[in-house]
TORFIDREN-132803 format. One record per residue: residue in one letter; x, y, z of N, C-alpha, C, O in turn. Coordinates in steps of 0.02 Angstrom, whole numbers, plus 50000, padded with zeros to 5 digits. Last residue first. Layout:
AXYZXYZXYZXYZ
...
END
This chain:
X510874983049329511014975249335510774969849391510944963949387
X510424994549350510404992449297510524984249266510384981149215
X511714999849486511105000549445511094999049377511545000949339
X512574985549541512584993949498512024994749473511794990349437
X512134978249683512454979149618512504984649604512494989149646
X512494982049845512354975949813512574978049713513154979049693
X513344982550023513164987049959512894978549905513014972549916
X512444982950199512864980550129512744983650078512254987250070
X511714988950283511974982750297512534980950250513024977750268
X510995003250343511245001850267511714995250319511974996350374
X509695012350416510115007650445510515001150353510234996450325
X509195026050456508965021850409509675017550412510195020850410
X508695041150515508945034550554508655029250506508055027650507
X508155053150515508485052050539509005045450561509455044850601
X507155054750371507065052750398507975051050446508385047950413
X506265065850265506755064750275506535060650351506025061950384
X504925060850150505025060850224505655061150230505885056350200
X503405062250046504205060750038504425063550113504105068350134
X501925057450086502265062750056502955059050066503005053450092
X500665045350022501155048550057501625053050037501785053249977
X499425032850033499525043250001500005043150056499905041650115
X499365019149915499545023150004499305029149980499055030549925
X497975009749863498705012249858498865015049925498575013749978
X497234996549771497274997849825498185003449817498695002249786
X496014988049689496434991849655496574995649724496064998549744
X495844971749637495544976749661496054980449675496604977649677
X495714957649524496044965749517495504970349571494934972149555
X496684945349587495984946149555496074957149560496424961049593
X498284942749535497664942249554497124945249509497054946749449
X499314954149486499474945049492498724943049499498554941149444
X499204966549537499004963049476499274958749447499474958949388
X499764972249647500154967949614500144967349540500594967449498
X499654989949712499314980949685499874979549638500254983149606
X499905000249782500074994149806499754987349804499634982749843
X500345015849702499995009849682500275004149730500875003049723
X500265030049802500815025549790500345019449759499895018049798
X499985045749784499505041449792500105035349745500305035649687
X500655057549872500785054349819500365049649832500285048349892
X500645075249945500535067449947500565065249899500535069549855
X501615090449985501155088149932501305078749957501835076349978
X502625093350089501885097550085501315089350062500935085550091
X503655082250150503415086950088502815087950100502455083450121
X504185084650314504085078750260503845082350215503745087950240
X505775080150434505385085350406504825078350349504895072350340
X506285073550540506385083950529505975085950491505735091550495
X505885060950640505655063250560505695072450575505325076150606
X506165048450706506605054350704506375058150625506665057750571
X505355035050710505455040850782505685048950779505555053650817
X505045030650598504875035550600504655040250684504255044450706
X506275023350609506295027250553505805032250553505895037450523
X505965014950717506555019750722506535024750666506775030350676
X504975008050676504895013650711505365018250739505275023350773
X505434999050569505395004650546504815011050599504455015750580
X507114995750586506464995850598506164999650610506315004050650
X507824988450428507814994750469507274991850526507024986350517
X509264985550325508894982350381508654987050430509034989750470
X509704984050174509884989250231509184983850262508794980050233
X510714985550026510534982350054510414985950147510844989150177
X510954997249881511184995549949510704992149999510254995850019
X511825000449737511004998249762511124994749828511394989149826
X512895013849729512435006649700511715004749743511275007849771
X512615031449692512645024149753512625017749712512285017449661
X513095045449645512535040949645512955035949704513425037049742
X513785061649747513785055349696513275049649704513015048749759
X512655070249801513225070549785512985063549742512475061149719
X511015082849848511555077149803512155076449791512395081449766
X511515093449978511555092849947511395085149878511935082349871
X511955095950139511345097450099511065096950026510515099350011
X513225089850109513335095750143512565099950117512555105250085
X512855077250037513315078950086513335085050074513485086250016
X511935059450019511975067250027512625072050040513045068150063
X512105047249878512385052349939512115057049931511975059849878
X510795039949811511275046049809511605043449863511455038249891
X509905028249713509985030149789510805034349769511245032549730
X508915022749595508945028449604509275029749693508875032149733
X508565009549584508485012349536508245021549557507755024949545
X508515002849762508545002249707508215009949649507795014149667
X508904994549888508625000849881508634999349798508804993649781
X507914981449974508684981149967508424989749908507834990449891
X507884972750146507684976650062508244977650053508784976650081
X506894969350310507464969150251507224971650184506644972650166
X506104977850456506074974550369506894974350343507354978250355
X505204974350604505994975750552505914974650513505584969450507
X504514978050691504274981050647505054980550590505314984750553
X504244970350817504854974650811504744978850745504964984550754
X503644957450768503384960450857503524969350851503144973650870
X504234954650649503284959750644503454963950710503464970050718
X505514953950586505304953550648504884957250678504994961750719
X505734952350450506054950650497505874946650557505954940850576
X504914954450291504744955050352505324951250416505164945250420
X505554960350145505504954350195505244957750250505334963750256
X505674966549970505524966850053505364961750084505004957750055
X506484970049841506204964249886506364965549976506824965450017
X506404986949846506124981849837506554976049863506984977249907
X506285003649852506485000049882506224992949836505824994149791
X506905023049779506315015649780506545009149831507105010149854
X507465032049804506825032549762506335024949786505765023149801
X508625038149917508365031649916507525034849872507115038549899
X509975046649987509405048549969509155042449946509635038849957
X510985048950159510925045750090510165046350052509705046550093
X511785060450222511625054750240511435049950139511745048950086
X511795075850285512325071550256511835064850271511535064250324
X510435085050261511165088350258511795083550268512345086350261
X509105081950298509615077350307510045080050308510315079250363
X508795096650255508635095450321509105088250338509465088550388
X509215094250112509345099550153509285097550232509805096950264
X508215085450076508925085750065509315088550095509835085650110
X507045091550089507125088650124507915085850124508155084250178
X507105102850007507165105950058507245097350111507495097650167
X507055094349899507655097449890507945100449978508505100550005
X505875093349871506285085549867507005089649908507385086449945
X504915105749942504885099649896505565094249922505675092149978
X504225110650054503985113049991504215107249931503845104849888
X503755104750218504415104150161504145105850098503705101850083
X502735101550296502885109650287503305108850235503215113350194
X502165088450273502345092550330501975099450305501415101650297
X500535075450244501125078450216501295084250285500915085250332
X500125058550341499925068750333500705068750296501205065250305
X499705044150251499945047950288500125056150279500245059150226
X498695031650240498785039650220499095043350266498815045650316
X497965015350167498665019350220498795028650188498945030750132
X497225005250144497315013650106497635016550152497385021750174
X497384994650199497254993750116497335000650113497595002150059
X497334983250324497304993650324497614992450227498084988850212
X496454969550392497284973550330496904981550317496334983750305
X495844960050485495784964850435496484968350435496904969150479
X496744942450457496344947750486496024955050438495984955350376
X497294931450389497534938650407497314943350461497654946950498
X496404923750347496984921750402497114926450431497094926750492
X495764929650240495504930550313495834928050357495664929450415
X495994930050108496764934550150496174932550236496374935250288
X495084925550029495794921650041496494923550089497054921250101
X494024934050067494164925350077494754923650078494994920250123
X494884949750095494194942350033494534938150072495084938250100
X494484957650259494644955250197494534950550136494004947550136
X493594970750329493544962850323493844962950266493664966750221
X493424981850392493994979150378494154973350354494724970950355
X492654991450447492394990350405492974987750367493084990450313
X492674990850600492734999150566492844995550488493324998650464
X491824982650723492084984250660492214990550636491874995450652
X492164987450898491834987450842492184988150781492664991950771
X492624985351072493054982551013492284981850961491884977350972
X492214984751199491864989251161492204989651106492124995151079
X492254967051236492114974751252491734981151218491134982151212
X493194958551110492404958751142492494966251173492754970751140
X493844951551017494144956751061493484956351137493494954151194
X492934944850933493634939150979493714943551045493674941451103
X492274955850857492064949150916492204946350969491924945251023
X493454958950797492954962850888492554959550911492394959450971
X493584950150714493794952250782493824955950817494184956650866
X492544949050639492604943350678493134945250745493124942950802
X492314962950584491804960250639491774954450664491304952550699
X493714971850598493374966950563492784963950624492844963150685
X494794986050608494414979550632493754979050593493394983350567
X496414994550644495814992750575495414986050636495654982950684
X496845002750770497044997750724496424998350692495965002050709
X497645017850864497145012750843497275007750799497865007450782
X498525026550911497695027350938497485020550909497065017650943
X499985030650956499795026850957498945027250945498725029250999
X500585046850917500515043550990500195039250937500085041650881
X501245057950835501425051150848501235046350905501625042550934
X500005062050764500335064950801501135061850851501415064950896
X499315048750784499115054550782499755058450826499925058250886
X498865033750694499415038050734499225045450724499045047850671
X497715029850647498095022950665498695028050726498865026250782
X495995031550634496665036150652497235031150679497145028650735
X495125026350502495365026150565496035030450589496515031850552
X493505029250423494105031950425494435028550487494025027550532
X492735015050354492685020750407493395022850393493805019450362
X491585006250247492165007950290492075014850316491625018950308
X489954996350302490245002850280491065003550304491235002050361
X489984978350237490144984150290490254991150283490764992150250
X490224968250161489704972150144489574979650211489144984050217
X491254961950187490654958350211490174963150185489594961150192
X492304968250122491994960250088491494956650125491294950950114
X491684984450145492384978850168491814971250106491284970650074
X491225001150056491144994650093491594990950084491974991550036
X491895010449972491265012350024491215007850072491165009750130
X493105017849914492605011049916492385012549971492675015650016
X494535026649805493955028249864493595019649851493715016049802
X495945027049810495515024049765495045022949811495115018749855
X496235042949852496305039749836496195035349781496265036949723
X495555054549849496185058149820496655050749812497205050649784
X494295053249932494535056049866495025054749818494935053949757
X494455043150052494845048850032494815049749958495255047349922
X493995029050114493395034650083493755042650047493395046950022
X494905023450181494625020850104494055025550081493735024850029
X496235027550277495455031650250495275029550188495415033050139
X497055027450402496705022350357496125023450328495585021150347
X498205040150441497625036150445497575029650399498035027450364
X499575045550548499355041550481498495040550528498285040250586
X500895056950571500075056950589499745053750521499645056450466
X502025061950650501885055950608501075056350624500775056050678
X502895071150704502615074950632502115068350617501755069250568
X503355066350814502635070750808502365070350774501755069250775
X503915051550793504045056550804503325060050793502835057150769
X503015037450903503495040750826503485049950837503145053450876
X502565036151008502905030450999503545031850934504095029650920
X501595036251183501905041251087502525036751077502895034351120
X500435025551175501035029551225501165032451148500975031551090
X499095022151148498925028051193499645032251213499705037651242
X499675005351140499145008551139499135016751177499185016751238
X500694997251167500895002951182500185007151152500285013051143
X500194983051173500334983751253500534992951247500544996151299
X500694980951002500224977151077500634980551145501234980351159
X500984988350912500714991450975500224989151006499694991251027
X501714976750837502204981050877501774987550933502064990550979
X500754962250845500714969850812501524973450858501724971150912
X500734952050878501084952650846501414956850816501934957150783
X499574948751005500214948950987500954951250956501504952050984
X498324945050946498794941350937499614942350968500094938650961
X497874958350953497534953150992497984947550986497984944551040
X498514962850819498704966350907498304960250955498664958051000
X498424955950724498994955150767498984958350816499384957350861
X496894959350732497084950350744497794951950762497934949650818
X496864973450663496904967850758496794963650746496184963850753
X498264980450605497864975750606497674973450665498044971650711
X499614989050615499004990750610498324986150601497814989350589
X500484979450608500604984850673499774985650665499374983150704
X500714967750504500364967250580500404970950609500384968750666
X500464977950385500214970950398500094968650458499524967250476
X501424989150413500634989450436500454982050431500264979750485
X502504987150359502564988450422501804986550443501684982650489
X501964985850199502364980750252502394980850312502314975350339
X501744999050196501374995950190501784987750217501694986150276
X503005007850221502455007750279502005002350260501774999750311
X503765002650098503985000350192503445001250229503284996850270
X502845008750015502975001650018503325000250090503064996450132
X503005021750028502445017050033502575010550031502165007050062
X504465026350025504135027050087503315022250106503105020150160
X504875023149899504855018149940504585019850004504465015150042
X503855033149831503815024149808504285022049848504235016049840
X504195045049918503525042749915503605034549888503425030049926
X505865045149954505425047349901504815041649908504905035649904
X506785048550090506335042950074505925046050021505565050450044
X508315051150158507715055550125507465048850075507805045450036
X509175047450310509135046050237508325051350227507955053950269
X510565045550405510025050250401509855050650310510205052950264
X511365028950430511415035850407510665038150416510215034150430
X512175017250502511575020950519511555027950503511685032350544
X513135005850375512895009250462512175014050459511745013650415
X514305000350263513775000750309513795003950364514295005050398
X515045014650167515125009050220514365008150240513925012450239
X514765011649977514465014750025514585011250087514375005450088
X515225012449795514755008749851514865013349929515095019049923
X514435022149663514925019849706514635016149763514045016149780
X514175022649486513955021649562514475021449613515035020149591
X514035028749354514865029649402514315028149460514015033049481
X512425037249330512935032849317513725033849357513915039049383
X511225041649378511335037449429512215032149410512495027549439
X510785051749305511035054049362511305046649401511595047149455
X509855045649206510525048049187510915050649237511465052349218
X508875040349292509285034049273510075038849245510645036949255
X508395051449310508365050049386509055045449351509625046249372
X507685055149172508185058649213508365056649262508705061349283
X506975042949150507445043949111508115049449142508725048649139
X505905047549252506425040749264506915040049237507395037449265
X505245059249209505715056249269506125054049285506615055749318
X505055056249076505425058649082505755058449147506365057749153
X503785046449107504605043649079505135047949088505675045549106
X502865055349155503325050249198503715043849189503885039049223
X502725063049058502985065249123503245061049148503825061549168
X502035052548979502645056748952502985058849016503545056349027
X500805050949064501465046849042501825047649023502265043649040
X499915054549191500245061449129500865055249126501285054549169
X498305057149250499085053549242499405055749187499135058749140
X497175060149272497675061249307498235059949284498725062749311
X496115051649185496505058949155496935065349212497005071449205
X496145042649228496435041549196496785049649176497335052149161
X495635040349389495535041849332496045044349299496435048149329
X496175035549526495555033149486495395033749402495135029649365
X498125032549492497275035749487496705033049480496615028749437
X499815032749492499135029449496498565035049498498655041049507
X501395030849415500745035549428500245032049408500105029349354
X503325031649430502535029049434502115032449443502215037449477
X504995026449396504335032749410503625031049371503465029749313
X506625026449390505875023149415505435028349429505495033249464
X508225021349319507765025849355506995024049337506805021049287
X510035016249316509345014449310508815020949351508985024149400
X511745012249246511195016649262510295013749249510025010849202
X512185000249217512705004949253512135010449277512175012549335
X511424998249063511864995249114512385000849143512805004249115
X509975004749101510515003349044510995001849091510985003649150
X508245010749117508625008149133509215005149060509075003749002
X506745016549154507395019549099508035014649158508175015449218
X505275010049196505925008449229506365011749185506465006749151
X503605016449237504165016249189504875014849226505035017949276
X501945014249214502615012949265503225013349209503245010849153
X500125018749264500945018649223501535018949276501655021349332
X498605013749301499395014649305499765014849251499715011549200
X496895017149370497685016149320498235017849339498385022149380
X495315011349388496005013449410496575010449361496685005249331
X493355011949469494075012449414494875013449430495035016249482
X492185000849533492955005449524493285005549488493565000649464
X490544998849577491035000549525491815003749549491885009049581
X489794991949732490104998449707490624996549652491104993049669
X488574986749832488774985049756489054991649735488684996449721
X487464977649920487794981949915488224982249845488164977549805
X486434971650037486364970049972486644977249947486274982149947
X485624963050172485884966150154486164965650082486164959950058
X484604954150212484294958350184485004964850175484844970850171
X485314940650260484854945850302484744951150276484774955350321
X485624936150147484974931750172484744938050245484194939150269
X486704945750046486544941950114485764940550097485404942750052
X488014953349938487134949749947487054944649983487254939149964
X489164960249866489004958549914488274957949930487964963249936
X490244965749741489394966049760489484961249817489984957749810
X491254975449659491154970949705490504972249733490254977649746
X492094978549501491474977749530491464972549565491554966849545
X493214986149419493244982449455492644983549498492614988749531
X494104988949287493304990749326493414983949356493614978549333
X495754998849231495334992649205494674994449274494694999749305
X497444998749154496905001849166496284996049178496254990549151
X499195001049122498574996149148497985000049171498085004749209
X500705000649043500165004749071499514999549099499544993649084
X502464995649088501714996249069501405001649090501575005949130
X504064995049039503724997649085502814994549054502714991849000
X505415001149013505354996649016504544998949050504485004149084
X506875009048888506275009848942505935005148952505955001848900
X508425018648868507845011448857507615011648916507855013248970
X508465033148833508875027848897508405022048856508045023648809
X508215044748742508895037348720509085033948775509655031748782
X506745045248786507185047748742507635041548722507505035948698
X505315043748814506205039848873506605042448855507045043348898
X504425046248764504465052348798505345049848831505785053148860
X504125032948698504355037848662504525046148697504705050948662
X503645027448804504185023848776504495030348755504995032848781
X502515035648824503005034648905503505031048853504045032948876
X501795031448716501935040248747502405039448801502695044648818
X501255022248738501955021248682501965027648711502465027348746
X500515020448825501215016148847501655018848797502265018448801
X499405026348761499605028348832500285026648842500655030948866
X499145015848665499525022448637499715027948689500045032948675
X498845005348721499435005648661499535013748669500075016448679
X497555010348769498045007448839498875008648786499355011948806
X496935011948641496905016748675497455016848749497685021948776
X496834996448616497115003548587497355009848603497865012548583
X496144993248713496784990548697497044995948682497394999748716
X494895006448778495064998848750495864996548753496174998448802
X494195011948912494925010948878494975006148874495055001648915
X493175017548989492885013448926493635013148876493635014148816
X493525016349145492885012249092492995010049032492985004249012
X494055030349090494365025549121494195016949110494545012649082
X492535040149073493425038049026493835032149047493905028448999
X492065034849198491875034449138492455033849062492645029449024
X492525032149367492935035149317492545033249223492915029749189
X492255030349531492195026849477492365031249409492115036449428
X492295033849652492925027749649492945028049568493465026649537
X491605041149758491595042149695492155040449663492545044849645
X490535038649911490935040449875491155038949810490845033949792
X489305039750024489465039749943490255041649937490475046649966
X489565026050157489485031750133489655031950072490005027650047
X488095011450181488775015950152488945023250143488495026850122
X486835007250277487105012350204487755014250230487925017450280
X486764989550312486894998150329486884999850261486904996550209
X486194974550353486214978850296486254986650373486034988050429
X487164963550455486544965150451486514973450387486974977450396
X488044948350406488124958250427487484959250412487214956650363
X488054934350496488054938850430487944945250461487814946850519
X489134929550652488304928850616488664933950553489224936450552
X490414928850703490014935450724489154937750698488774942550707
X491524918150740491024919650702490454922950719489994920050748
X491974909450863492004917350847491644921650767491594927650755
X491734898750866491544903050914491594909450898491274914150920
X490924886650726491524892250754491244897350814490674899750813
X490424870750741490424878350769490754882150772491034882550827
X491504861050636491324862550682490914869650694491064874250657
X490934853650464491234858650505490954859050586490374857950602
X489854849650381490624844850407491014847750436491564844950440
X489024856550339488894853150376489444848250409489384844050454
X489704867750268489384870350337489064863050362488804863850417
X489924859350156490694862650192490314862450259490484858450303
X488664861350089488974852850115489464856750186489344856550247
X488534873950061488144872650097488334866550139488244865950200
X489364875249975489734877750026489154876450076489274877950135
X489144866549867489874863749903489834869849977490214869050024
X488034872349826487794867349859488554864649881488524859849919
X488554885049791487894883349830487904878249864487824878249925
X488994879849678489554884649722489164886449801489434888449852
X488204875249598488564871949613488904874349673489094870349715
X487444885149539487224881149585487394877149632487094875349683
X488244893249503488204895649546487724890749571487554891749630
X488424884949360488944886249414488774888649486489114886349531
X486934884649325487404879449363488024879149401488184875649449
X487124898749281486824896849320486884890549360486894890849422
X488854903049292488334901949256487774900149300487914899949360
X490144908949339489704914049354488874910349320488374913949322
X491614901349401490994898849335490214904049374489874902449423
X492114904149501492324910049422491954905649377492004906349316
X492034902349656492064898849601492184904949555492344910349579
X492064893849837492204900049778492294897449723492534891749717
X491324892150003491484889949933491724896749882491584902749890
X491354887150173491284892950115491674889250051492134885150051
X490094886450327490464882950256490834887850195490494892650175
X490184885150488490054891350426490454884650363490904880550365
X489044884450620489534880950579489364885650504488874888050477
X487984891350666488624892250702488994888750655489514892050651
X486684884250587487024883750682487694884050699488004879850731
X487474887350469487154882750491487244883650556487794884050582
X487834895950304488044896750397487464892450427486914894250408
X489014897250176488354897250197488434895550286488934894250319
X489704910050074489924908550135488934906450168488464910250179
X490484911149914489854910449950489984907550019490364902750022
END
């Protein structure tokens, strides 16, 4: 609850939903707004709009008990064959309402699932995931068998010199680096701040052609939502077009800050991420021409192939550098081809070098899951296709898959 006194804002939060609770949650955030200074940049409450419709919400999905989640997961155990398998399923509704004193008053249902499967054994490991609004997208057997095949290809690793090879990015780590990258490229508090990597290159081309991302929480094909945590309609934004530079996500405290002709595009984050600014939550980037995994293999023609990435660091936002390290599935290429597996290789990129030099990227998009479910459950992913990419920068080799 966020109460607002002449410019001084108070805010409170609670999970006692009772009537006393919410009395309570009332009267700490009403106190808060009197022991506070004026904020200047505080933009007043959102005055009520209509949203656009879209259709987040899933009936089957809804109504998956335990049982029913048991026997999704055991189909992905029992599809692993003889690798051992590791993994969940998760399903679940997620309802955000939003209700102002200026007569605004909003409220959209969401559904969404996952399966994840790790086939992993010592010396060999493989990974494969699938998100949806609805449930009856997802095919769990399928995506053990993946992983189970990805993990039997990955045994006899070898290690690998460091340097700057031409690598092919499969959709689960291509989403996760861009979603890291975006925290401050695509946000304005870091471009007003600074921090973003297109402070000051607004309008110049910056990535290769093929790169043409949006920020579209209204996409179908995502996990569609209509409105931000102020109750705001979202909007589509064009973050890169083509590779030139066009835009960032914004929030109505900072287009405030920005002033000019700087307007929300419906970016406000919960309470607890507002340090942040607004955060691009549905990152989509255009698929090419590449028919599948193979033709992009091809187009690298020597370098290295990479399924997944994890523990990611941020370096150096200004610069867009990330650390990681590859995991549960990275090849050689050589002569267009798969060659021998890899161990799991440590690499330092940035990642507008990675997408200065893009030959090619797959037709078809992947809707990448980028929730934790550590938290409170709202349900956020990428859409991206698989990308060969010219310039991926390997630092060190690290274990054997599986260990």
């Amino acid at each position: 609850m966020r109460a607002v006194h002449d410019g001084r804002v108070g805010v409170a939060v609670t999970n006692r939903t009772s009537d006393d609770g919410l009395r309570e949650l009332a009267a700490r955030a009403a106190d808060a707004a009197e022991r506070v200074r004026a904020d200047p940049d505080f933009p007043g409450l959102a005055q009520p709009e209509e949203p656009a419709a879209v259709d987040g919400y899933d009936e089957a999905t809804a109504a998956l008990g335990p049982d029913e989640q048991a026997r999704l997961a055991a189909a992905a155990i029992t599809a692993s064959g003889e690798t051992p398998a590791y993994g969940f399923f998760t399903s679940g509704v997620t309802e955000l309402a939003v209700v102002s004193t200026t007569g605004l008053l909003a409220s959209q249902q969401l559904t969404d699932a996952t399966v994840l499967v790790l086939a992993s054994a010592e010396g060999r490991s493989g990974y494969a995931s699938q998100t949806a609004s609805a449930v009856e997208r997802l095919d769990p057997s399928a995506c053990a068998v993946e992983a189970a095949e990805k993990a039997a290809r990955t045994n006899s690793a070898r290690e690998l010199e460091p340097g700057a090879y031409r690598a092919v990015l499969e959709p689960y780590a291509l989403a996760d680096l861009l979603q890291y990258f975006a925290w401050d490229t695509f946000g304005a508090l870091g471009l007003l701040e600074e921090r973003s990597y297109l402070s000051g290159r607004l309008g110049e081309r910056l990535f290769d052609e093929n790169v043409t991302l949006w920020d579209d929480a209204l996409d179908p094909r995502g996990l569609p939502k209509a409105f931000d945590f102020e109750g705001v309609p979202k909007q589509r934004v064009t973050l890169v077009e083509q590779g030139v530079a066009r835009g960032v996500v914004w929030d109505r405290r900072s287009a405030k800050r920005a002033g000019g002709d700087a307007r929300t595009t419906g970016h406000a984050p919960p309470v607890g991420l507002q340090a942040y600014g607004p955060l691009p939550f549905s990152l989509s980037l255009a698929g090419g021409e590449a028919e599948s995994l193979d033709d992009l293999v091809a187009a690298v023609d020597d370098g290295i192939y990479v399924t997944r990435v994890h523990y990611l660091g941020i370096v150096h936002p200004r610069e867009g550098v990330i650390t990681g390290m590859t995991r549960d599935g990275t090849f050689r290429i050589r002569d267009g081809k798969i060659a021998e597996p890899l161990v799991n290789l440590r690499f330092t990129v940035a990642m507008p070098d990675v997408l200065a030099d893009v030959p090619a990227l797959t037709r078809a998009v992947t809707l990448v899951n980028q929730s934790d479910f550590y938290g409170e459950r709202y349900p956020i992913g990428a859409l991206v296709p698989a990308i060969a990419t010219g310039h991926f920068n390997i630092t060190g080799n690290g274990s054997l898959p599986g260990i």
